[in-house]
VEXFITI-5512 format. One line per 8 residues: their letters; for each residue y, x, z of C-alpha. Coordinates in nm, 4 decimals, decimal comma. Layout:
BEGIN
A	Y/X/Z; ... $
***
This chain:
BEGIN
XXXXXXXX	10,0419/-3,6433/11,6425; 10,2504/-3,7262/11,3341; 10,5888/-3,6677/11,3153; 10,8916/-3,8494/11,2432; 11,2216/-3,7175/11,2127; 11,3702/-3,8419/11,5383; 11,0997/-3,6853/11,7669; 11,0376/-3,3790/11,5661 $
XXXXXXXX	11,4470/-3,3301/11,6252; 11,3515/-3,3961/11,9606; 11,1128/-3,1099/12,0051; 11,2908/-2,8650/11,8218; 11,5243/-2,9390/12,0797; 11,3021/-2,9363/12,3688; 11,1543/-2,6494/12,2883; 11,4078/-2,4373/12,2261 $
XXXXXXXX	11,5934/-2,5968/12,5352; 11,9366/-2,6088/12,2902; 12,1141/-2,9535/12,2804; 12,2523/-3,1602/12,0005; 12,5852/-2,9518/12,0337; 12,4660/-2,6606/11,8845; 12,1166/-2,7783/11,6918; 12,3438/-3,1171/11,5383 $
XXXXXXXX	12,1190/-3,3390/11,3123; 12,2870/-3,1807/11,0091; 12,1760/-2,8368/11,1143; 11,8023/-2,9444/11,1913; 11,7790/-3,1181/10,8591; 11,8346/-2,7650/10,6764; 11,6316/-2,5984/10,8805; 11,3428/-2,8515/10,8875 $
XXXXXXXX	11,4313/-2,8582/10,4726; 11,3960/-2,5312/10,4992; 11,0650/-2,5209/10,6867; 10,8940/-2,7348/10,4374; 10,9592/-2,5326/10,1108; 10,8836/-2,2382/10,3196; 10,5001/-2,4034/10,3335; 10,4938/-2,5413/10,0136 $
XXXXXXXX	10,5648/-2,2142/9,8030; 10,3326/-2,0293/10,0712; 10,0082/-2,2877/9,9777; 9,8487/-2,4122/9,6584; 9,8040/-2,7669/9,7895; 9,6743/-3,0800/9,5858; 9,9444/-3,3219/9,7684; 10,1876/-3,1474/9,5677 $
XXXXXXXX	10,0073/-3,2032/9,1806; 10,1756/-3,5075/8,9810; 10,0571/-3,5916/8,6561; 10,3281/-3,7606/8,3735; 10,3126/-3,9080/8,0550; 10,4944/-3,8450/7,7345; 10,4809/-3,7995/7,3569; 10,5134/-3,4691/7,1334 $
XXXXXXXX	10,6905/-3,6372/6,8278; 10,6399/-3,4915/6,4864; 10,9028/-3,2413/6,3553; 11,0209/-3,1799/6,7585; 10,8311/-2,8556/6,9081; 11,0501/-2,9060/7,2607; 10,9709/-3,1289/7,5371; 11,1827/-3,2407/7,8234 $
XXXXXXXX	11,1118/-3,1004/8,1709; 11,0426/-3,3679/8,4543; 11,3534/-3,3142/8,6767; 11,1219/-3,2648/8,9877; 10,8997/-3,0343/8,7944; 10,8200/-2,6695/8,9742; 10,5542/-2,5386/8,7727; 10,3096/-2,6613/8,4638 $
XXXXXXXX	9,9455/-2,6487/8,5715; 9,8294/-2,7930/8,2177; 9,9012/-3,0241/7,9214; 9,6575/-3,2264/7,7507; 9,7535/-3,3671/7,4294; 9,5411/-3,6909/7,2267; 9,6101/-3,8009/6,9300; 9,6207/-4,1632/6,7596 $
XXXXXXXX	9,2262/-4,0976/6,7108; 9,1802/-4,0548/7,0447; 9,0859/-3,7119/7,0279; 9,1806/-3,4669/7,3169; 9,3463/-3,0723/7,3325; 9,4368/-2,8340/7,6155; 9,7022/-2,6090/7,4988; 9,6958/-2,2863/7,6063 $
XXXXXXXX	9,9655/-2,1480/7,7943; 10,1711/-1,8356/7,6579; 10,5312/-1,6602/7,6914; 10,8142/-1,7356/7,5068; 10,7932/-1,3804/7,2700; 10,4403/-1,4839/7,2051; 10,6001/-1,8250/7,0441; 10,8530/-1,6435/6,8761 $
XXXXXXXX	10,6144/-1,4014/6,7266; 10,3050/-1,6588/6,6458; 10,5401/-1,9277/6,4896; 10,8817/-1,7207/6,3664; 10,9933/-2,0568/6,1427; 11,0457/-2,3174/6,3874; 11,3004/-2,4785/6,1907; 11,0642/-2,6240/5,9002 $
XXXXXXXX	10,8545/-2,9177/5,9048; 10,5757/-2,9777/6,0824; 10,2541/-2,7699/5,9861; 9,9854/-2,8234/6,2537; 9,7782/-2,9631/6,5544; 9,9948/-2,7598/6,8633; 9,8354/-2,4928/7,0154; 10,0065/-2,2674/7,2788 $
XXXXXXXX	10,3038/-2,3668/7,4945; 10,5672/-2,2036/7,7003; 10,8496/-2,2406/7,9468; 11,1526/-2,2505/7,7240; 11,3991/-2,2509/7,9777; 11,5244/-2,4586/8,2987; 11,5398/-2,8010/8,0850; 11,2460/-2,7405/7,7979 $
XXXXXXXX	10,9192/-2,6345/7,7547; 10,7907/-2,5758/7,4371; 10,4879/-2,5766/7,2033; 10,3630/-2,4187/6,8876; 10,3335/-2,4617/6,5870; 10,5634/-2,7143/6,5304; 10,3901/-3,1054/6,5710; 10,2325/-3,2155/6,2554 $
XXXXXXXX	10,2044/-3,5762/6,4041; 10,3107/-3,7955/6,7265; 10,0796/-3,7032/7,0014; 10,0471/-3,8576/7,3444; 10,1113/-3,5819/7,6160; 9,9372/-3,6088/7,9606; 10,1482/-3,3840/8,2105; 9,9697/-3,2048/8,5329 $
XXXXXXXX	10,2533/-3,0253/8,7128; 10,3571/-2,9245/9,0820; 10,6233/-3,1181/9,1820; 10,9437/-3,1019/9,4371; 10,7897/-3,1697/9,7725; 10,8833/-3,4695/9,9742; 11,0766/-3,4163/10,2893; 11,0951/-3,5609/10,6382 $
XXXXXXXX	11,4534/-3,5940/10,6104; 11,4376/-3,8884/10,4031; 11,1030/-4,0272/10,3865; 11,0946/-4,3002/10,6582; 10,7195/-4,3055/10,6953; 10,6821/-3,9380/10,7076; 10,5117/-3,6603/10,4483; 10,2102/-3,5202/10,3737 $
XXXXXXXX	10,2489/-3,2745/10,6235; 10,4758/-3,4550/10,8923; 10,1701/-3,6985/10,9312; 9,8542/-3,4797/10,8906; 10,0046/-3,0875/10,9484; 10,2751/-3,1714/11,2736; 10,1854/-2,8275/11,4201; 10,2073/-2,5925/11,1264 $
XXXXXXXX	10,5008/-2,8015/11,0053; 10,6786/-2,7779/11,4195; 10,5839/-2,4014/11,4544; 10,7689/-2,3234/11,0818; 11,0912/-2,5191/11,2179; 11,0705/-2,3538/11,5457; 11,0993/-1,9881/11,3728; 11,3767/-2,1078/11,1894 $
XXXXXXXX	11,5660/-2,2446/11,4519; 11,5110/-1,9067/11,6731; 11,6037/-1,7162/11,3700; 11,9345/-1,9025/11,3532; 12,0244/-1,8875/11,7264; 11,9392/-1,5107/11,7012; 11,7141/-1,5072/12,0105; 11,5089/-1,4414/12,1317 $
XXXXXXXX	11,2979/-1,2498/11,9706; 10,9790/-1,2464/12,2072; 10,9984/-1,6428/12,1653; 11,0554/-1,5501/11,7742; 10,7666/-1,3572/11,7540; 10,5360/-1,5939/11,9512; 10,6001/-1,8823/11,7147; 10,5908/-1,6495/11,4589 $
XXXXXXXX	10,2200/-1,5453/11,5249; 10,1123/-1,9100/11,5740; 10,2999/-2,0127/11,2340; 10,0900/-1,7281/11,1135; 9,7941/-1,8826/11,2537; 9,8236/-2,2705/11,1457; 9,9057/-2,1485/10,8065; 9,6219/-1,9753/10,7569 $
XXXXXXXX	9,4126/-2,2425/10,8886; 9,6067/-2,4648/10,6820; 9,5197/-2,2189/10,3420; 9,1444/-2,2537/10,4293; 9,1423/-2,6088/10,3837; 9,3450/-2,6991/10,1328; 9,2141/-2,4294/9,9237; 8,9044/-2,3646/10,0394 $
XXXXXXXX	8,7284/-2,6458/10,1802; 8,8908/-2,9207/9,9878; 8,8013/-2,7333/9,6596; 8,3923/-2,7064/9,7348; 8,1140/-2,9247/9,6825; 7,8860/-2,8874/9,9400; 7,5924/-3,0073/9,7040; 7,6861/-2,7846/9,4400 $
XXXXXXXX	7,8331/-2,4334/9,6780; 7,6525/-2,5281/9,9430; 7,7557/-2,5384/10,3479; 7,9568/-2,2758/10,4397; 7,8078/-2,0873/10,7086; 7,9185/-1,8237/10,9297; 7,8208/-1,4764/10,9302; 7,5510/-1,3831/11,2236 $
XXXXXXXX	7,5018/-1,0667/11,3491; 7,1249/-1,0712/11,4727; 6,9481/-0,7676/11,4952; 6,5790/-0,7002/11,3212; 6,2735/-0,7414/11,6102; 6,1944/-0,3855/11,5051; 6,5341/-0,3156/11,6863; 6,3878/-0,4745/11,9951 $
X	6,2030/-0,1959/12,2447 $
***
């Protein structure tokens, strides 16, 4: 079943038998907030990769981060001749140390970047030209609260996403705790599940890796007497 906010309100509610008094629509929507980044820092997923355009411009080693950026998975840069380059990723002492001048002019093709800080990321040396940047990063996940047709997860994950709200709520009316730890163990459960297909199964070929198959413990006729 997919969820929308009203009825996934409505079985918090109803399953933790608390009312609208005490679990108020402004408390669910932190804890359901709350619930989602919960499963999106716990899971790689490929619902969360976005992928942005932009330029390096010659003379300018710093780029602006997308404001719903989390993490950089790669950059690709092509230039006016259409050729492409992966930069490699490094820290920011590595910069420092590889390309100590970054005032002067430009001097090369860009090689390495970095996370500068909260609002840049940067990459050396220093553009020698304008190049076109294509952007593959993990972005801020979407949440229930405000999308109107539901997430990602509302829609295709209701369990995994109800049982992570339901240890939440427990948590924050402090009780109790064998309820706690029974949601606990089957958030436990759906996340794993959850791990083994979105990076597991959705990242194999089955004509290239080949079917997964399970394990079978069958013992050797010799065994037999």
């Amino acid at each position: 079943m997919a969820y929308t906010l009203d009825n996934l309100r409505t079985d918090i509610r109803n399953y933790t038998e608390v009312g609208s008094n005490v679990l108020s629509d402004s408390v669910l929507e932190r804890l359901i907030k709350n619930a989602e980044l919960k499963i999106h820092r716990a899971i790689d997923t490929d619902q969360s990769v976005f992928y942005a355009t932009s330029n390096l411009i010659i003379n300018n080693r710093y780029v602006t981060i997308p404001a719903d950026l989390r993490f950089i998975r790669y950059v690709q840069l092509t230039n006016s001749d259409g050729e492409q380059f992966y930069l490699e990723q490094r820290d920011t002492s590595f910069i420092a140390e590889y390309y100590s001048t970054p005032g002067t002019s430009a001097v090369d093709i860009p090689k390495y970047y970095a996370n500068w800080d909260e609002e840049f990321w940067v990459v050396a040396p220093t553009p020698d030209r304008t190049y076109d940047i294509t952007l593959a990063y993990d972005k801020e996940p979407p949440t229930i609260t405000t999308e109107t047709g539901g997430t990602y997860l509302s829609n295709k994950y209701s369990d995994l996403l109800l049982y992570a709200c339901l240890v939440n709520a427990y948590g924050y009316l402090k009780g109790p705790q064998d309820m706690l730890q029974y949601y606990q163990s089957q958030y436990n459960e759906a996340i794993e599940s959850y791990a083994i297909e979105q990076i597991g199964q959705r990242r194999r070929d089955e004509y290239q890796d080949g079917e997964v198959r399970a394990q079978l413990n069958v013992k050797p006729p010799s065994s037999y007497k």
